[in-house]
VEXVEXSE-382427 format. One record per residue (C-alpha): residue number from 1; residue in three letters; x, y, z. Coordinates in steps of 0.5 Angstrom, whole numbers, padded with zeros to 4 digits. Layout:
% residues N
R    i   aa      u      v      w
R  NUM  ALA      X      Y      Z
...
***
This chain:
% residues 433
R    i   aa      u      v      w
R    1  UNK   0300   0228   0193
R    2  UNK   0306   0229   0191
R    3  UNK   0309   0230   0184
R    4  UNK   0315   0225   0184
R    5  UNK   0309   0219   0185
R    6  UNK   0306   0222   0179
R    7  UNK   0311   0222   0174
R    8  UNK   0314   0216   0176
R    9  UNK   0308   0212   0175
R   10  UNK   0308   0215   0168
R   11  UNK   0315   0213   0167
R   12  UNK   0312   0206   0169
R   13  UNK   0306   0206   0163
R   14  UNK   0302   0207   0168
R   15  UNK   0295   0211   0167
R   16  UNK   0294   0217   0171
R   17  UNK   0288   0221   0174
R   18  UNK   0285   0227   0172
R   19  UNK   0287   0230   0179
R   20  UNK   0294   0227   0178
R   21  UNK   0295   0231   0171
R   22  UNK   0291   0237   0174
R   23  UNK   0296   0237   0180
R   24  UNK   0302   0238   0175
R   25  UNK   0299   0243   0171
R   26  UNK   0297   0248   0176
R   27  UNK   0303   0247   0181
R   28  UNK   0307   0248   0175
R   29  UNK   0304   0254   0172
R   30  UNK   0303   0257   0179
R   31  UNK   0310   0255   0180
R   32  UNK   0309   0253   0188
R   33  UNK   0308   0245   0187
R   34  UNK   0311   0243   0181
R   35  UNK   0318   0247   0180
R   36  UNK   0321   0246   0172
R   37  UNK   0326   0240   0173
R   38  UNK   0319   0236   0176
R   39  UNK   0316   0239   0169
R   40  UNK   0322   0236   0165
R   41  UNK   0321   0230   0168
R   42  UNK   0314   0230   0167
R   43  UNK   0314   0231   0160
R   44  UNK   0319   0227   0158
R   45  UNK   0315   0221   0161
R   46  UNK   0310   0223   0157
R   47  UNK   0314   0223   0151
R   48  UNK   0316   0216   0152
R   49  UNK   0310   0212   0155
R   50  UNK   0304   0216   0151
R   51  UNK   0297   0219   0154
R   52  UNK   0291   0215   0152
R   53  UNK   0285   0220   0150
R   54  UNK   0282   0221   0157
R   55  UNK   0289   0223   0159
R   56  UNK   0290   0227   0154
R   57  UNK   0283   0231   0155
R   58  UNK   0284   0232   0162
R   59  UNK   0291   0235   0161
R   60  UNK   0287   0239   0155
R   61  UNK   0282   0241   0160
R   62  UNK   0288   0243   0165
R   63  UNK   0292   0247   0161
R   64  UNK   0284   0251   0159
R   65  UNK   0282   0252   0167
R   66  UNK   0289   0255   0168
R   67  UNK   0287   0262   0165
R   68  UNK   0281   0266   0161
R   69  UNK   0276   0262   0157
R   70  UNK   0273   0266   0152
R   71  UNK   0266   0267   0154
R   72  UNK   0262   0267   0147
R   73  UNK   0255   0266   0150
R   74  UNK   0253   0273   0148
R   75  UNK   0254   0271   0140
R   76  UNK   0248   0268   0137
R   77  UNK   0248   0263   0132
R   78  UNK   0252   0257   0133
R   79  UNK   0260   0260   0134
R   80  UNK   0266   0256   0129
R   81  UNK   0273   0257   0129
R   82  UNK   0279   0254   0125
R   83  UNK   0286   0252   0126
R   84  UNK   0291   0250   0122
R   85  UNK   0299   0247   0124
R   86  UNK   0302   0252   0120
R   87  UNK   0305   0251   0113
R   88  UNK   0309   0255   0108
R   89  UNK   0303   0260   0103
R   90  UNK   0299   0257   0109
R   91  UNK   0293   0264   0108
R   92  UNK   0286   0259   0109
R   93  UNK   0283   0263   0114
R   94  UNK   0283   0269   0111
R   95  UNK   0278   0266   0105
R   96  UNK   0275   0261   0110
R   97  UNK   0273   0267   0115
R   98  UNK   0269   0271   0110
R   99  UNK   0266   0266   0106
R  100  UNK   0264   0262   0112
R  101  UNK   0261   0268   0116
R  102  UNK   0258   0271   0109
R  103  UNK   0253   0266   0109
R  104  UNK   0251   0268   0117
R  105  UNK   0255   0262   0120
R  106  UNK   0260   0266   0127
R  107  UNK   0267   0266   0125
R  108  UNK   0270   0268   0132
R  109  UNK   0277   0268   0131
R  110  UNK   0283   0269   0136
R  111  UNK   0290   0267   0132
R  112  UNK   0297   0268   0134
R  113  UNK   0303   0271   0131
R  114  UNK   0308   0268   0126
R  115  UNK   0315   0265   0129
R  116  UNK   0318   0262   0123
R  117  UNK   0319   0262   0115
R  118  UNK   0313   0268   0115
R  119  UNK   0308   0272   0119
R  120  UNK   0302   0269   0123
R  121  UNK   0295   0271   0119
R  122  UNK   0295   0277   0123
R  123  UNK   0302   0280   0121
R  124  UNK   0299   0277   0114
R  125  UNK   0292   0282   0117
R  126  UNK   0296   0288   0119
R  127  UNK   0300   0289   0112
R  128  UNK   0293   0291   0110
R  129  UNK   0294   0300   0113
R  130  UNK   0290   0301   0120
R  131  UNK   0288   0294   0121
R  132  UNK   0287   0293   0129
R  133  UNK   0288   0286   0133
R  134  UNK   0287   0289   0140
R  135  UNK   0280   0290   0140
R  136  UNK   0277   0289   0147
R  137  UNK   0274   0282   0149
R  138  UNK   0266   0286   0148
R  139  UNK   0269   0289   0142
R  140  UNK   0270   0282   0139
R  141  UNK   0264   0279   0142
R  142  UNK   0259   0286   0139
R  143  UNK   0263   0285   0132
R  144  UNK   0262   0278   0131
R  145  UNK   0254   0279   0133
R  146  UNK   0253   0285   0128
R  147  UNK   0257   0283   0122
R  148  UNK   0259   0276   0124
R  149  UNK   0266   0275   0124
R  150  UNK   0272   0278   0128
R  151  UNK   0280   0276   0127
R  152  UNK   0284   0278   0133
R  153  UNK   0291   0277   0138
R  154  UNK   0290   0273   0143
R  155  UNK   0290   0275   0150
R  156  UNK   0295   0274   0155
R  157  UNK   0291   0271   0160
R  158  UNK   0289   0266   0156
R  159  UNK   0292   0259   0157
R  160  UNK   0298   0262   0161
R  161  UNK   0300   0253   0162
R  162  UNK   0301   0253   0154
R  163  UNK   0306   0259   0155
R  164  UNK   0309   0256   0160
R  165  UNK   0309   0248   0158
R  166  UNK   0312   0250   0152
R  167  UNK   0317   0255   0154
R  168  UNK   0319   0248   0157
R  169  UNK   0318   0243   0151
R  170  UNK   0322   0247   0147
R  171  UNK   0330   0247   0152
R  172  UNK   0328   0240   0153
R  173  UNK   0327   0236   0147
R  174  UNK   0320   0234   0149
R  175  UNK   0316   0238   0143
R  176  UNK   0314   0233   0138
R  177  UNK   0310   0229   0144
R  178  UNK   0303   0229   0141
R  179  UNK   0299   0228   0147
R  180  UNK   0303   0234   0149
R  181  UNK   0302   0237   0142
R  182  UNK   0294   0235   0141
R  183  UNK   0293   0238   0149
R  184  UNK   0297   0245   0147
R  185  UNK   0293   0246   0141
R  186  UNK   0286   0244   0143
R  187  UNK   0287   0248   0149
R  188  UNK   0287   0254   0146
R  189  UNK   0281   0253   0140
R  190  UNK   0278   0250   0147
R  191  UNK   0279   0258   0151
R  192  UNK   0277   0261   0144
R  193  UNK   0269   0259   0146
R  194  UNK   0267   0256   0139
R  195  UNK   0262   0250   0139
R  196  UNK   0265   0247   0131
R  197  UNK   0273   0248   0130
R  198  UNK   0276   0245   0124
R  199  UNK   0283   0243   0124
R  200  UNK   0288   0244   0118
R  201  UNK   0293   0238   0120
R  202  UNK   0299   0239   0115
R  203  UNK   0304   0233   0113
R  204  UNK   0310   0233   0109
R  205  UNK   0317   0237   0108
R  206  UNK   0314   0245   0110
R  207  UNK   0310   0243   0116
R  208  UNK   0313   0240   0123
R  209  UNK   0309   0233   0122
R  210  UNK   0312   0229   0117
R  211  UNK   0310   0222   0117
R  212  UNK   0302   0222   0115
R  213  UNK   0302   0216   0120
R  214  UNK   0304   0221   0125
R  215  UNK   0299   0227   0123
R  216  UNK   0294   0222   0123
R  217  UNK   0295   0220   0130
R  218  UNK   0294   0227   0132
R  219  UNK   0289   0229   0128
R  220  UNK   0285   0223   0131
R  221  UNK   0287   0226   0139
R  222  UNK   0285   0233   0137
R  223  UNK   0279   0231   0133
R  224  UNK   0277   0227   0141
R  225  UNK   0279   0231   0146
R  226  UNK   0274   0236   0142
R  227  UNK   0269   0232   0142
R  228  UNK   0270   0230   0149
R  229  UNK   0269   0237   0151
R  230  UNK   0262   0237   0147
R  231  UNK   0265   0240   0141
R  232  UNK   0264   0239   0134
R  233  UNK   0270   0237   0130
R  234  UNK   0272   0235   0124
R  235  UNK   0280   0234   0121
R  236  UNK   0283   0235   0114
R  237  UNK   0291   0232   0113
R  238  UNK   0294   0236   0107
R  239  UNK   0299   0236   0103
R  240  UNK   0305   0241   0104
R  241  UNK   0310   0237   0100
R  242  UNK   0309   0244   0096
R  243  UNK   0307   0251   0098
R  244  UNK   0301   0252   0098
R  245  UNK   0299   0256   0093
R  246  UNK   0304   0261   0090
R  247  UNK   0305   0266   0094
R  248  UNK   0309   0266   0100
R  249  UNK   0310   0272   0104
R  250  UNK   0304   0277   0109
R  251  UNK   0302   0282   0102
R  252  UNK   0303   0277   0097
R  253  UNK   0299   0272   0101
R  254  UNK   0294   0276   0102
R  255  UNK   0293   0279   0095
R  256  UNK   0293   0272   0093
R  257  UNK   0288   0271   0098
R  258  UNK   0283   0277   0094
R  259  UNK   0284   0273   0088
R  260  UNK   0281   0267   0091
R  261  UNK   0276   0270   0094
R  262  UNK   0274   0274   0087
R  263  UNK   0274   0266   0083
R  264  UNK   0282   0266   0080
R  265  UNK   0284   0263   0087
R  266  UNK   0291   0257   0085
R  267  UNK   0287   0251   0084
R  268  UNK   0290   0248   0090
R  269  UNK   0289   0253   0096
R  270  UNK   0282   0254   0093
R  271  UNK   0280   0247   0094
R  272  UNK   0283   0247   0101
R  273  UNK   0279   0254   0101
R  274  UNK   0273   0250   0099
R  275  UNK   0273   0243   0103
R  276  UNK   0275   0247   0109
R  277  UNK   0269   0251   0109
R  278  UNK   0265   0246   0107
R  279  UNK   0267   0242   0113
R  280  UNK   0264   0248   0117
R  281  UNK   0257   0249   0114
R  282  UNK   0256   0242   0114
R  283  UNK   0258   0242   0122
R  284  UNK   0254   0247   0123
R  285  UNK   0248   0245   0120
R  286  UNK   0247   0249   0114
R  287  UNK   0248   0243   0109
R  288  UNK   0246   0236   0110
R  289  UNK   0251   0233   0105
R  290  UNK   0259   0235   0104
R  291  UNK   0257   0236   0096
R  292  UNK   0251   0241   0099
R  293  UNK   0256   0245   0103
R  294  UNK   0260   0244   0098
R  295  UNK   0256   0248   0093
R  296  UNK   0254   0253   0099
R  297  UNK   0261   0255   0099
R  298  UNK   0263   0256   0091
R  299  UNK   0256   0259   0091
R  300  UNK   0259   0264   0096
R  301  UNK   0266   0266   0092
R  302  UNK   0262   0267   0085
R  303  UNK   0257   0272   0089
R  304  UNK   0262   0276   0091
R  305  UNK   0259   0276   0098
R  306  UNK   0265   0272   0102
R  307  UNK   0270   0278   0098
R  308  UNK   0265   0283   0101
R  309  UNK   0264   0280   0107
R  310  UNK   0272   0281   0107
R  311  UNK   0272   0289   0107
R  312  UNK   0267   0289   0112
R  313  UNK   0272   0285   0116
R  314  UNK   0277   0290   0115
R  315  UNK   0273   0297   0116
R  316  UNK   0270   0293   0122
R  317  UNK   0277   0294   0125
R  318  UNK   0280   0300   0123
R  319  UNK   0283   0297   0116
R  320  UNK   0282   0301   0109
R  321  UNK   0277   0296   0105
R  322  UNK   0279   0300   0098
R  323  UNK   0285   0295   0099
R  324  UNK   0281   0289   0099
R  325  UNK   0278   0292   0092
R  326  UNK   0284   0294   0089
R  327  UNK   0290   0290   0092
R  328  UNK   0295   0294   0087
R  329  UNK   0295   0299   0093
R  330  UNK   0298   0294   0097
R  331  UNK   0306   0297   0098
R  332  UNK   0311   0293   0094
R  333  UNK   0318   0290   0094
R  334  UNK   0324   0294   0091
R  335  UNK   0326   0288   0087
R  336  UNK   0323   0283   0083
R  337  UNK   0327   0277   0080
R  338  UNK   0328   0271   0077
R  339  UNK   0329   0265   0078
R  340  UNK   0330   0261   0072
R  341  UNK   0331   0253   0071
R  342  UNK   0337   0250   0067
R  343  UNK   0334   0244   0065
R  344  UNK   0327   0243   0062
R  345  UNK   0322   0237   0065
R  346  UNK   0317   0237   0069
R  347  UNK   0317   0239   0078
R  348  UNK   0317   0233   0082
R  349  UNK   0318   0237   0088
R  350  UNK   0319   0243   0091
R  351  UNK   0321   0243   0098
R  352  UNK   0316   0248   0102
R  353  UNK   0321   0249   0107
R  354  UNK   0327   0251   0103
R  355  UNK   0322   0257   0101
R  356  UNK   0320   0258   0107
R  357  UNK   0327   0260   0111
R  358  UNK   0328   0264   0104
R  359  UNK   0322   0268   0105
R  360  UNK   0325   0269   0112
R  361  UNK   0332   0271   0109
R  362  UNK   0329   0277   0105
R  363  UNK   0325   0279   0111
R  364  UNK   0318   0275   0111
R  365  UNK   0319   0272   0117
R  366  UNK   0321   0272   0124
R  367  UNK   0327   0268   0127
R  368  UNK   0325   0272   0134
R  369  UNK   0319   0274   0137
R  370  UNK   0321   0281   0137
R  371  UNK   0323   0282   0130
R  372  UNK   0321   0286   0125
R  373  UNK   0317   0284   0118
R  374  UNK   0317   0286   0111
R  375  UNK   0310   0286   0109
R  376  UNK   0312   0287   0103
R  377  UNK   0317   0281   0100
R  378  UNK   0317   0274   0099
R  379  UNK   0316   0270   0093
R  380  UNK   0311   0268   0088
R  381  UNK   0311   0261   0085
R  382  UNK   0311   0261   0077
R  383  UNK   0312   0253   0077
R  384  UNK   0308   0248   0081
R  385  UNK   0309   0241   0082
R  386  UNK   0306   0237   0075
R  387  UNK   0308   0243   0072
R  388  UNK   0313   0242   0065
R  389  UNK   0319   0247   0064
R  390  UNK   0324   0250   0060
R  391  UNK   0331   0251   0060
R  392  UNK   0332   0259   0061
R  393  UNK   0324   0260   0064
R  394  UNK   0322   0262   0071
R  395  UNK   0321   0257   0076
R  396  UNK   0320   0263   0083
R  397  UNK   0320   0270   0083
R  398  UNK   0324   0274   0089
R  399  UNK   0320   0280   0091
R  400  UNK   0326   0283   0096
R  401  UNK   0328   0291   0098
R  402  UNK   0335   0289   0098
R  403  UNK   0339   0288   0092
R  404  UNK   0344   0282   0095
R  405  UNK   0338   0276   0094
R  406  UNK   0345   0271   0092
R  407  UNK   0342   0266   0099
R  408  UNK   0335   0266   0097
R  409  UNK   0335   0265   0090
R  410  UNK   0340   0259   0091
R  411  UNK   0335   0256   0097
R  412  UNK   0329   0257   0092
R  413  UNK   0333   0255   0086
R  414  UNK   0335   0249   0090
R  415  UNK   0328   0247   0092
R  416  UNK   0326   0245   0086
R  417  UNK   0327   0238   0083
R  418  UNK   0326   0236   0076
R  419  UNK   0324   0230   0072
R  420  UNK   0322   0226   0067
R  421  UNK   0316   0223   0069
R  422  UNK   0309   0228   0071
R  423  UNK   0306   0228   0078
R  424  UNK   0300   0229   0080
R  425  UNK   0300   0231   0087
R  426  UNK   0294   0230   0093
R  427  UNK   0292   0235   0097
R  428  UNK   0288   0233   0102
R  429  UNK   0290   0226   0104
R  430  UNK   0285   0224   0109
R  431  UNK   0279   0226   0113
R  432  UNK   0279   0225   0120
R  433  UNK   0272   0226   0124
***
């Protein structure tokens, strides 16, 4: 076999064999048989002529078998995981979570850090003192067993083909493939050893799918390849035209994230909070109907166990609880400030990316991996599409610990547009199962 054959019957439309995909990934992640200009070609290939389902299950499966799979065997009960393709004030798992294993559901979790406008849950998860990504694969797998949930980095040794193909995707203009895409994502949910996952697709302005066409496409393939592979699998596309929620940055974000887990959660980000963990519960047979999960997961939230279950979580891995409890202990910015409309009318629009960079700007987020975050900044929406303002009132607050915010008060500023007219905006805009 010889890898000038496979990527030019790619480049031909042609469809290829599982021992074809799986040559190209192990030779390329080994770096024996496959050298990286091969790779190039290959992915550029795909970009072009496209993988059916089964092929993007095999180079799914490929990329899984290149390092460690997760062994969660040893966890009773049935295992769920969630995965969200990023947003900006995206901070569901940190309600789902909880709530979810607060009702004796497993909530296995390994996540990634945050490269972008803010930090990944676990950069949100250690604004929060003592709090321990790196617990040992037993640690994780013991915790889970005893309190039902765990939220922690990735190892290394997972998906090492993931690391490597990307690496290449991104100096090559291949990453917005979305067999490529659907195989690098669910390669790791796969590594990470759940039996029900549940993806948060996000569509819109904040988020890397723009086009709701496009995310449906890739919904449906992910929601496949997991099937294929035995899983249950369940996919919501939601709107992230807007931020999700008010806060966008690590402490706020999770102070917002207590709030909702105490029942005065924003109206949008509580019900993806809701509708994602009732996705779970049904797929894990708790409930026989989405209306019965429902309830289930608002039962959860005015109960106070999915907040309990959170401190648990924390204590559990090195974190002071007292914080969940009272998130006036949480460190905060130097400065607040405002930044206030010159125009009455109502938000039509806020351009999630636009928060998102100025997030970035003040020290939220990270432009390399090596950067060091501000857990502290960030910025707290007053105004939310649909919302009517007045000349003179607050749209955003800047949380920053520098005095000089003329750049991120002019990106917030910009962000917003008004109108005439009030919107109502949709949050989730399609179910794929």
């Amino acid at each position: 076999m010889r890898a000038v054959d496979i990527i030019e019957k790619k480049r031909n439309g042609n469809k290829l064999t599982e021992d074809e995909i799986k040559f190209m990934v192990d030779g390329f992640t080994k770096g024996d048989t496959v050298m990286d200009y091969q790779m190039s070609a290959f992915n550029m290939a795909v970009y072009f002529r496209g993988m059916d389902d089964e092929e993007a299950t095999w180079m799914t499966k490929a990329m899984l078998h290149s390092g460690d799979i997760l062994d969660l065997s040893m966890i009773k009960g049935v295992k769920v995981d969630k995965h969200s393709t990023g947003g900006v004030g995206d901070k569901t798992s940190l309600v789902v979570a909880p709530l979810v294993a607060s009702l004796g559901i497993k909530f296995a979790k390994m996540s990634g850090r945050g490269l972008g406008h803010t930090g990944g849950t676990l950069d949100k998860l250690e604004s929060i003192p003592g709090y321990n990504i790196s617990i040992s694969q037993q640690d994780f797998i013991d915790q889970v067993n005893r309190i039902g949930i765990a939220l922690i980095g990735q190892t290394k040794s997972l998906v090492p083909a993931d690391k490597k193909l990307y690496a290449l995707r991104d100096v090559t203009a291949t990453v917005e493939s979305i067999p490529l895409i659907a195989s690098s994502i669910m390669s790791k949910k796969l590594a990470s050893g759940a039996d029900v996952i549940s993806l948060d697709v996000k569509v819109g302005s904040g988020a890397f799918m723009k086009d709701l066409d496009q995310a449906t496409k890739l919904a449906e393939l992910m929601v496949s390849i997991g099937k294929m592979c035995g899983k249950k699998m369940s996919a919501e596309l939601t709107n992230m035209d807007e931020p999700l929620g008010l806060a966008v940055g690590n402490s706020l974000e999770v102070i917002e994230a207590i709030d909702t887990l105490n029942g005065h959660g924003p109206k949008d980000f509580t019900e993806l909070c809701m509708e994602v963990s009732a996705e779970l519960i049904l797929d894990s047979g708790l409930a026989k109907s989405h209306s019965e999960a429902l309830a289930l997961a608002h039962k959860q939230i005015e109960n106070k166990e999915a907040l309990h279950k959170f401190v648990e979580l924390v204590e559990a891995q090195g974190g002071d609880g007292s914080y969940v409890l009272n998130p006036d202990k949480f460190t905060k910015a130097k400065y607040v400030k405002e930044v206030v409309s010159n125009q009455d009318g109502y938000v039509t629009k806020i351009d999630a990316l636009a928060i998102g960079h100025a997030a970035m700007y003040l020290g939220g987020g990270r432009a390399k991996m090596d950067d060091v975050i501000d857990h502290a900044v960030g910025i707290v929406l007053n105004k939310k599409v649909g919302d009517y303002v007045r000349k003179g009132e607050p749209l955003a607050y800047i949380h920053s610990n520098k005095e000089d915010i003329s750049l991120e008060s002019k990106c917030v500023f910009d962000a917003y547009k008004l109108g005439k007219d009030k919107i109502e905006p949709k949050l989730i805009l399609k179910v794929v199962k």
